[in-house]
N, C-alpha and C positions, 0 to 999 in steps of 0.2 A: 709634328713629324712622327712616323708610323714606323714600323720595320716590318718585313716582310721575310719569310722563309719560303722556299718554293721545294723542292723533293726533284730533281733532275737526275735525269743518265743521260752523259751527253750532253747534248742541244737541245734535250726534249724533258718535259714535267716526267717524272720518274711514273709506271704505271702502277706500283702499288708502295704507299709510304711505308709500311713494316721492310720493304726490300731496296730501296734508296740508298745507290753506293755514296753521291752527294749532294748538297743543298746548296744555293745561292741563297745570300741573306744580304739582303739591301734594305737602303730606306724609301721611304714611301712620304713625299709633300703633294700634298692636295692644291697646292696655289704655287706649284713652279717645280712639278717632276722632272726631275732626273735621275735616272736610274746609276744609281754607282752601287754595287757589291762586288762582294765576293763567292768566290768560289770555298766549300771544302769540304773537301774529303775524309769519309768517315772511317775509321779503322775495319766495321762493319757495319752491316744494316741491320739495326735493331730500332723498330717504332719507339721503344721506350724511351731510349738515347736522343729520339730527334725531338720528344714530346720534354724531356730536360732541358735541349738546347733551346725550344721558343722560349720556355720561360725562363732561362738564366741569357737569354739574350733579351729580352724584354719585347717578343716579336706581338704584335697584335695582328697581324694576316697571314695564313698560310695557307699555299697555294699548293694540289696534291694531287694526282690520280687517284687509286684508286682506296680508300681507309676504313679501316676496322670500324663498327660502330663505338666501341667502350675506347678506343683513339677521340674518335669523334666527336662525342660526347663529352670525355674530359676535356679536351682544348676548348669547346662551347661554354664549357664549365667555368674554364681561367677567363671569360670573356673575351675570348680570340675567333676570331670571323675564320674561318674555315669555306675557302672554296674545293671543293674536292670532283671527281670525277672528268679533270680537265686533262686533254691530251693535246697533244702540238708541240710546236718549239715554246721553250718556257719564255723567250723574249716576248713573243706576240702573247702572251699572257702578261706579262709588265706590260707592255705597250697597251693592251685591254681594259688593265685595270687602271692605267692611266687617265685612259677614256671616260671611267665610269662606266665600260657595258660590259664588265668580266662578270660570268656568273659561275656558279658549279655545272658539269655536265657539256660544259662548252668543248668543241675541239674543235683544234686548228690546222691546218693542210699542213701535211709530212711530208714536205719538202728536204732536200741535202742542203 
């Protein structure tokens, strides 16, 4: 079992992780997904705050628009898969990586 952070405003992957008002943090099974998280809400958007919470949640995926390199770099550091540059509803991003075809750089139709 895996945990997952994603960077949202909204419905949508948040467009830059330093400004992410909040996050959905779920789990992640590769042999029988289903998506259960949470939502929360951060008191403010500070990258450093969300790079605390993967690792005191024990996240090993996170899912981002768009992230500082020295962000970047340190989460690849802790040994956390960093897809970044993803825009769309954050669902169809769980639903992607469900699949197996989530990549970085991916966007998904902006739809209401």
């Amino acid at each position: 079992m895996q945990t997952i952070l994603i960077t949202i405003q909204g419905n949508h992957v948040a467009p830059r992780f330093d400004l992410t008002p909040e996050v959905w943090l779920g789990n992640y099974d590769p042999q029988t997904f289903e998506p259960q998280g949470r939502i929360l809400v951060l008191p403010q958007p500070s990258a450093d705050k969300v790079c605390q919470m993967v690792i005191d949640e024990g996240v090993s995926i996170v899912i981002c628009g768009g992230i500082e390199a020295q962000y970047h770099e340190y989460l690849r550091w802790k040994r956390i898969r960093v897809y970044d540059s993803v825009l769309g509803k954050y669902a169809d991003a769980v639903q992607a990586l469900a699949a197996g075809r989530l990549q970085s750089e991916m966007i998904f139709p902006f739809g209401c």
